[in-house]
C-alpha positions in Angstrom: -243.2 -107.2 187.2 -243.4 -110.6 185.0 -242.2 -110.3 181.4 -243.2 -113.5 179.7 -241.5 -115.0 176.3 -242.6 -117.8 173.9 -241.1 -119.4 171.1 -243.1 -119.6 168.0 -242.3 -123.4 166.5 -243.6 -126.3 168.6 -244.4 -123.7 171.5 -247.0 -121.2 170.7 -247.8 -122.6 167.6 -249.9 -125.7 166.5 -248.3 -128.2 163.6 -250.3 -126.5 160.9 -246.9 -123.4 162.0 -250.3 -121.2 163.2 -251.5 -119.3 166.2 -254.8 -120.1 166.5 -257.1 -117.7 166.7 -258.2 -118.6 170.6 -254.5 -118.0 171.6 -254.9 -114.6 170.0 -257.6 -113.7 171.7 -255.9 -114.3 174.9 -253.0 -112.9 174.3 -254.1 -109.6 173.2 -256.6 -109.7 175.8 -253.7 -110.0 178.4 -251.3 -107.5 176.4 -254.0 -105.1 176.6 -254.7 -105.2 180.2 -250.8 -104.6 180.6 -249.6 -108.1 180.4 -245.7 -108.0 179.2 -245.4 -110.6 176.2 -243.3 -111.0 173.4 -241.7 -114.5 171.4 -237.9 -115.4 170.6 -238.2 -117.5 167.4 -235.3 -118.9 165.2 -237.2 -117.7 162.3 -236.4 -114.7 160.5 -238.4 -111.2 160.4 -239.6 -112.3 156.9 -240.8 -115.9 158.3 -242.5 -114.2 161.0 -244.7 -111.4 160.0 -247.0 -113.6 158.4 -247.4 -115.6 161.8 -247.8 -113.0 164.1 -250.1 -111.3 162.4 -253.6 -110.5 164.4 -250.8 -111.0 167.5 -251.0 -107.0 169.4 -247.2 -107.3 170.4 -246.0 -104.2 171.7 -242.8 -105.1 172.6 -239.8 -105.8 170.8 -239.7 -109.3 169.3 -236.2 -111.8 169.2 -235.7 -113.0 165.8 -232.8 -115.7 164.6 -232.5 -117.2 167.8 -231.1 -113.8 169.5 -229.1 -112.5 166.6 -231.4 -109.8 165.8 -233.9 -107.8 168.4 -236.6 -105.9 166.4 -238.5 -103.3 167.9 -242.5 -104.1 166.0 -243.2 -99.8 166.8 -240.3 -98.4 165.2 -239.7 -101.6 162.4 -236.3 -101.2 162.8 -233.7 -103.6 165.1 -232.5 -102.4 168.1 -229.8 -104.9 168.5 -227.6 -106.9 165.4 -224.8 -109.4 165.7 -223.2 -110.8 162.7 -220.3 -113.4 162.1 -217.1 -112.1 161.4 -215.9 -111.4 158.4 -212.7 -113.5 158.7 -214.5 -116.2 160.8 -216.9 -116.5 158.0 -214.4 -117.0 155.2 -212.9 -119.9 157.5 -216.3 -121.3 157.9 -216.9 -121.2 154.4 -213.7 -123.1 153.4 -214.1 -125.9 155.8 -217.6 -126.4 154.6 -217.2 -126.5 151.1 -214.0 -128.8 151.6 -216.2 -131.4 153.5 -219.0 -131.0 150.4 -221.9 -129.2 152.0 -224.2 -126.5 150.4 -224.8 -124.0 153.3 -227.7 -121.7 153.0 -226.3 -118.0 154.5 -228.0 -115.7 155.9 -227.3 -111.8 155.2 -227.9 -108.1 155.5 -227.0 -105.2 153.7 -228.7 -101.8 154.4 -232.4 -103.2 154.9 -232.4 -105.7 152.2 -232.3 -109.4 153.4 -231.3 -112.3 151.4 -230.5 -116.2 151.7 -228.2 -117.9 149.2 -227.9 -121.1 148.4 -226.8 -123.2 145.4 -229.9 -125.7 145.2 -231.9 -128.3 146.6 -230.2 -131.5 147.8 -232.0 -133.0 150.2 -236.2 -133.1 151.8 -235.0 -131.3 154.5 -233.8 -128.7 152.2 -236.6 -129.1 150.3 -239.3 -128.2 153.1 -237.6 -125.2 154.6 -237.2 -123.1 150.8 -240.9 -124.7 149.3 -242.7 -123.2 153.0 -240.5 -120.4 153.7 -241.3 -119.0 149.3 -245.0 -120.5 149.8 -245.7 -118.1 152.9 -244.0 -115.5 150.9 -240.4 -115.2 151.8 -238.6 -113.1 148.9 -234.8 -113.2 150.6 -233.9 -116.9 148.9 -231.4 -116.6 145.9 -229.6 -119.3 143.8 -225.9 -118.8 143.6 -223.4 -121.1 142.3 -220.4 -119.9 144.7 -221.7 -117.2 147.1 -219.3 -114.9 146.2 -222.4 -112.4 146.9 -222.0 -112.8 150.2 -218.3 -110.8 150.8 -219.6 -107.9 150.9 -223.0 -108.0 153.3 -223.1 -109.2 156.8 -223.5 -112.8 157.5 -226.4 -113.2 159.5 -226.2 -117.2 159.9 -224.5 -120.1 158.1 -227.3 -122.9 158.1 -226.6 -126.8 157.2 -229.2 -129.0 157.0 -228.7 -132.9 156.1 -228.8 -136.1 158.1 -227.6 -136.2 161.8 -224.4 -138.7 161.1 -223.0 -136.1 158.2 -223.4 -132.8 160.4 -222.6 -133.8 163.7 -219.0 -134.5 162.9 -219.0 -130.8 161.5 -220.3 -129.4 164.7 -218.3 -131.3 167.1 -215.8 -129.8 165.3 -216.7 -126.5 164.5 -217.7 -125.5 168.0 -214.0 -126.5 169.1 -211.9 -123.9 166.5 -214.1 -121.0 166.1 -215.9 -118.9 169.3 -219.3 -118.8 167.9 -222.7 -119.6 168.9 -224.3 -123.0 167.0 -227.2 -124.3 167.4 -227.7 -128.4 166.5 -231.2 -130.2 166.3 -234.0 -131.6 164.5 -236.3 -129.7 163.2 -239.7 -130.4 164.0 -241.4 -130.8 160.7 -239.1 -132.4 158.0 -236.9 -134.5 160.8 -233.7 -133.5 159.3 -231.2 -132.2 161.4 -230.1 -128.3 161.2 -226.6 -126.7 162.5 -227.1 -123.2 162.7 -224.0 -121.0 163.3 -224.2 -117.0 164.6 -222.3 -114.4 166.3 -221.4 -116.2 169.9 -224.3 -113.5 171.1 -226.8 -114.7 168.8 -228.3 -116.4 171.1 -231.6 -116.6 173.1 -229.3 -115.9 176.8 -228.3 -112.8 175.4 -231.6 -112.0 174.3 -234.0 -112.2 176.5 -231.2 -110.9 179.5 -231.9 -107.6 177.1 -235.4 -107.6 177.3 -236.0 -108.2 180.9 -233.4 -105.1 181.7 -234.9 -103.2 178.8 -238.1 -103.5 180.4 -237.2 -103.3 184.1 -238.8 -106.9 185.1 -238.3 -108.8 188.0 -239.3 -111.9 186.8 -238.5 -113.9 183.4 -241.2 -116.1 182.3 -240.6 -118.5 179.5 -241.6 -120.8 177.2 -240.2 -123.6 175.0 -239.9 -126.6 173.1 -236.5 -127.4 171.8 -232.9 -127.3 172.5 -232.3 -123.6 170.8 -234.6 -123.0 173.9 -232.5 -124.0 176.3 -229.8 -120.8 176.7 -233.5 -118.9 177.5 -234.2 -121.5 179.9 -231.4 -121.3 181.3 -231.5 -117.3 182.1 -234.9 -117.4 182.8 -236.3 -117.6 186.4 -239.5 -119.6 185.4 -239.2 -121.8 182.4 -242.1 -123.8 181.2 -241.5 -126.7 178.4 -244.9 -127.7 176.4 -246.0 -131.4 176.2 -244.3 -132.3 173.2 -241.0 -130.8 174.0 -237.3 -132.3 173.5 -236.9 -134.4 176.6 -233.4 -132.6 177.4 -235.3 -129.8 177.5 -237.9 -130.9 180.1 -235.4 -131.5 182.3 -234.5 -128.0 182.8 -237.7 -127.2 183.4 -239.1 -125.6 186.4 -242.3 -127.8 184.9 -244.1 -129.3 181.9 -247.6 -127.9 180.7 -250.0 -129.0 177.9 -248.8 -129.0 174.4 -248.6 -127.0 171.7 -252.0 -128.0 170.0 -253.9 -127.3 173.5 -252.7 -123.5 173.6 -250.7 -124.2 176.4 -248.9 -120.6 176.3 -252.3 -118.6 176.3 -254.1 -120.5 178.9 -250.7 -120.4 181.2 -250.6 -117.2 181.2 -254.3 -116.0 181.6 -254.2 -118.3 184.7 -250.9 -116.9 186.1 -252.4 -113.4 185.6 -256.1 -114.1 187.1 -254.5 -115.6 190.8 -255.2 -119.3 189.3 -252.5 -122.2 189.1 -251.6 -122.6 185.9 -250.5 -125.9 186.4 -252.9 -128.6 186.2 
């Protein structure tokens, strides 16, 4: 038994950050005749809903690049990992001594938040303007986060040029055991470090899903390097057309791209005895 999972961004869907409505189809089509599907997105529950909605998933969904597994029947998650406390405080120090204005990520209870202390840059800029526009109510303004001591940390997000953060994450990643995740984000071209729980990742993830499912096969799909610790676990990984080149190279192979819905027509090919690779 094949369980197949997409990302969302760059992967299943188009530059206008939409499924179309032909990759819908499909997908439900296949989901209803028994097809196992789901997506592992760095996006939040929030920043998804909106996206996936029309999308028949019935299994549970990966959300913040593995920190969070959310099961869509029972709107609840079935698995959380947060950054510890102490590990967070240290974070926060370094970060604020070198000048940067994280944006962090928490939970309390059900109520999800973001705090920041402004907008400094475009990149900035682009992720709070379409995350409020689409209707994302967690972002708050705060001058010195001291909201954040008493929820769980979710993520710590940094987003700026490449030369300012990747002195930060070469560091980072050699005094604390946690999970980061460097790149450049698709749409605004400024470069993101993500930091989670060290099982906040896709790896962990998907490993969950394919055991919690009792599949024999993983199936995935992807278009960046957040992708790659799913590639990596996966037994078929597929990298769209416009994927990070790093990340066609650990490809088992490349298909079309994420404006030719790659994902839906891979699959209904796989699942009618045709080759899916052209």
């Amino acid at each position: 038994m094949k369980l197949y999972i997409s990302d969302l961004d760059g992967t299943l869907l188009n530059s206008e950050q939409r499924i179309s409505e032909y990759s819908k189809q499909i997908i439900n089509s296949l989901i209803e005749n028994g097809v196992n599907f789901t997506i592992a997105t760095a996006r939040s529950l929030e920043a998804t809903k909106k996206i996936i909605d029309g999308l028949n998933l019935n299994l549970p969904i990966i959300l913040n690049n593995g920190v969070f597994i959310y099961d869509v029947n029972k709107k609840r998650n079935v698995v959380e990992h947060f950054i510890d406390k102490f590990a967070y405080k240290a974070l926060i120090e370094y970060i604020k001594l070198k000048g940067l204005s994280p944006f962090i990520s928490t939970k309390l209870m059900d109520r999800y938040r973001v705090y920041y202390s402004g907008i400094h840059n475009y990149g900035e800029q682009d992720y709070v303007e379409g995350r409020v526009k689409n209707g994302d109510k967690r972002f708050t303004l705060s001058k010195d986060y001291s909201e954040c001591g008493g929820e769980n940390v979710v993520c710590i997000s940094l987003i700026d040029e490449e030369d300012k953060l990747l002195p930060i994450y070469n560091y980072l990643k050699n005094e604390f055991d946690l999970q980061y995740h460097f790149a450049r984000d698709i749409y605004s071209n400024f470069y993101w470090l993500e930091i989670t729980n060290k099982y906040g990742n896709k790896r962990q993830a998907v490993k969950y899903l394919k055991r919690y499912i009792g599949a024999d096969k993983l199936v995935c799909f992807g278009d960046n390097l957040n992708d790659s610790p799913m590639f990596e676990e996966s037994d078929e990984k597929y990298a769209v057309k416009n994927a990070n080149q790093a990340l066609k190279k650990m490809a088992t192979a490349v298909i079309g791209s994420n404006e030719e819905d790659a994902i839906a027509n891979f699959i209904k090919a796989d699942n009618a005895g045709d080759s899916p690779i052209k």
